[in-house]
C-alpha positions as CSV (number, residue, x, y, z in Angstrom):
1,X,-17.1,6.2,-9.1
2,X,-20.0,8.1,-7.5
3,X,-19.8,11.3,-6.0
4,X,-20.3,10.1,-2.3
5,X,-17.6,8.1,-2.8
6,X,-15.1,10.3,-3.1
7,X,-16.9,12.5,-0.4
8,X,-15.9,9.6,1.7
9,X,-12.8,8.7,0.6
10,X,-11.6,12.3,0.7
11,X,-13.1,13.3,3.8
12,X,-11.3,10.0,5.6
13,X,-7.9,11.5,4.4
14,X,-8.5,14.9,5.5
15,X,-7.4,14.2,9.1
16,X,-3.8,14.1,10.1
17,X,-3.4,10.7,11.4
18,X,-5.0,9.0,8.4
19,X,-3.1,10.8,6.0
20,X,-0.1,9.4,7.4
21,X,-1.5,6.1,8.1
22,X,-2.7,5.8,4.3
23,X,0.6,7.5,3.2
24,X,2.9,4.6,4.8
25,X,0.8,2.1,3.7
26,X,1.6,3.2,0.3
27,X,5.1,2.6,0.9
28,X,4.2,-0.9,1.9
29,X,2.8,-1.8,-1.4
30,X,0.1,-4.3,-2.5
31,X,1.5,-6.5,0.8
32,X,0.7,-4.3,3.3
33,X,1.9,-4.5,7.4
34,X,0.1,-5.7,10.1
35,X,-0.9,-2.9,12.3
36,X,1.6,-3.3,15.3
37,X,4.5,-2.5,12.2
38,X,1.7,0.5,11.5
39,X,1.5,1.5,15.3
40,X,5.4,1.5,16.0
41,X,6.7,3.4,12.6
42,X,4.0,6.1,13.2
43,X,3.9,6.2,17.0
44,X,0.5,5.9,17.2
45,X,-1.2,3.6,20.1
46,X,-3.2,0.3,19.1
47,X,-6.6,1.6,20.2
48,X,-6.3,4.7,17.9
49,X,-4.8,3.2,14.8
50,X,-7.6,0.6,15.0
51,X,-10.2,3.1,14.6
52,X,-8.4,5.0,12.0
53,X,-8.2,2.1,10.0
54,X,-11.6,1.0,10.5
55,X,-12.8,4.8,9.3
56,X,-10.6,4.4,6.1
57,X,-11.5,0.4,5.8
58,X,-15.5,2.4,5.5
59,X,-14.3,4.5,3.0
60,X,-12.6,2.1,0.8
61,X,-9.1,3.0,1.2
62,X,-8.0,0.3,3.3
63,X,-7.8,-3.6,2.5
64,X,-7.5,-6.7,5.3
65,X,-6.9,-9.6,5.7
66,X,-6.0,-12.2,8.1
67,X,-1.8,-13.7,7.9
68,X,-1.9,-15.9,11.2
69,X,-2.9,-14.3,14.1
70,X,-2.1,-11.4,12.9
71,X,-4.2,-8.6,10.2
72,X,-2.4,-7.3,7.8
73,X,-3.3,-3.7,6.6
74,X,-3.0,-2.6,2.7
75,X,-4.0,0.7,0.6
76,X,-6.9,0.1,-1.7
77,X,-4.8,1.0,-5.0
78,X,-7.3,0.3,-7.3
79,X,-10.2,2.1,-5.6
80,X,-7.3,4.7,-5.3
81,X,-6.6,5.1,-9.0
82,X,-10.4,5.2,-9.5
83,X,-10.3,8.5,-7.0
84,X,-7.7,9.6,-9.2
85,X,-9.2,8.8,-12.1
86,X,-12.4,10.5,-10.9
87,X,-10.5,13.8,-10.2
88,X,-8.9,14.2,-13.7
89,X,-11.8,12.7,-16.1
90,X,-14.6,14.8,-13.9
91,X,-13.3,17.3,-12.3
92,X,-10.5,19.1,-14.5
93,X,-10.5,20.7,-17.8
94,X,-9.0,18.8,-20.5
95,X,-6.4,21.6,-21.0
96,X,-5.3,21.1,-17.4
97,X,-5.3,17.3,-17.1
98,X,-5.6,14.1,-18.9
99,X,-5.2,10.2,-18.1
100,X,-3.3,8.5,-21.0
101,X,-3.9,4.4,-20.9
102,X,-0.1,2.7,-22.0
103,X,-1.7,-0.7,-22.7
104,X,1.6,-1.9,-23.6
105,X,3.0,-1.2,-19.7
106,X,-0.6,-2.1,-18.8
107,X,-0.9,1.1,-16.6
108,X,-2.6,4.9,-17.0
109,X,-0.5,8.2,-17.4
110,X,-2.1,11.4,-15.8
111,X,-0.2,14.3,-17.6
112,X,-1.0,17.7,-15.9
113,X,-0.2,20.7,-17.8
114,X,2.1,23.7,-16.4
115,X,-0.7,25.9,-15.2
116,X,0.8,28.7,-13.7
C-alpha cells in the first residue's frame, strides 16, 4: 500500500458519518446492504449517504454493485486488511505489534503487546 493511500483511506473515515457508515457495513459482511437498509438503520437521508459513499467508494473502502434495481453497498475488507497491514508492518515497532500469517485458518493474526 502507498502512502497516499492510506492518506485517503484514513482521512475518509475521520468524519462522523462515514465512520458509522463504514462501521455498519462491517456488520453486514462481504454481502453488504443496499443503501436505503444503510439510510434507515443510521438515519441518514438518501442525498447525504450517497455522497458519503461515493467519498469512501474514492478512497477504496467501499465496494458496489448492482442486485436488481437496487446497489448494494460493501466494506472493502481486503483493501482494509491491507490498511491494517500497512499500520503494523510500517508504522509500529516490532516490540509493539506484529501480523502473524495462520496459513492453516488461511487468515493473519495482529498481536499487540501490553504497552502501558
Amino acid at each position: 500500500m502507498e502512502i497516499n493511500e492510506a492518506l485517503s483511506a484514513f482521512a475518509a473515515l475521520s468524519q462522523d458519518t462515514r465512520l458509522r457508515v463504514f462501521r455498519l457495513l462491517v456488520e453486514y459482511g462481504p454481502e453488504g446492504a443496499p443503501a436505503g437498509t444503510l439510510s434507515e438503520a443510521l438515519a441518514i437521508p438518501h442525498n447525504t449517504l450517497s455522497f458519503h459513499l461515493s467519498h469512501m467508494s474514492h478512497a477504496g473502502l467501499v465496494l458496489s454493485r448492482r442486485k436488481g434495481r437496487s446497489i448494494i453497498y460493501s466494506a472493502n475488507f481486503e483493501f482494509f486488511s491491507n490498511l491494517i497491514r500497512y499500520m503494523v508492518q510500517d508504522c509500529c515497532r516490532e516490540d509493539m505489534a506484529s501480523i502473524r500469517d495462520n496459513k492453516k485458518k488461511n487468515c493473519s493474526v495482529i498481536e499487540l503487546s501490553k504497552c502501558c
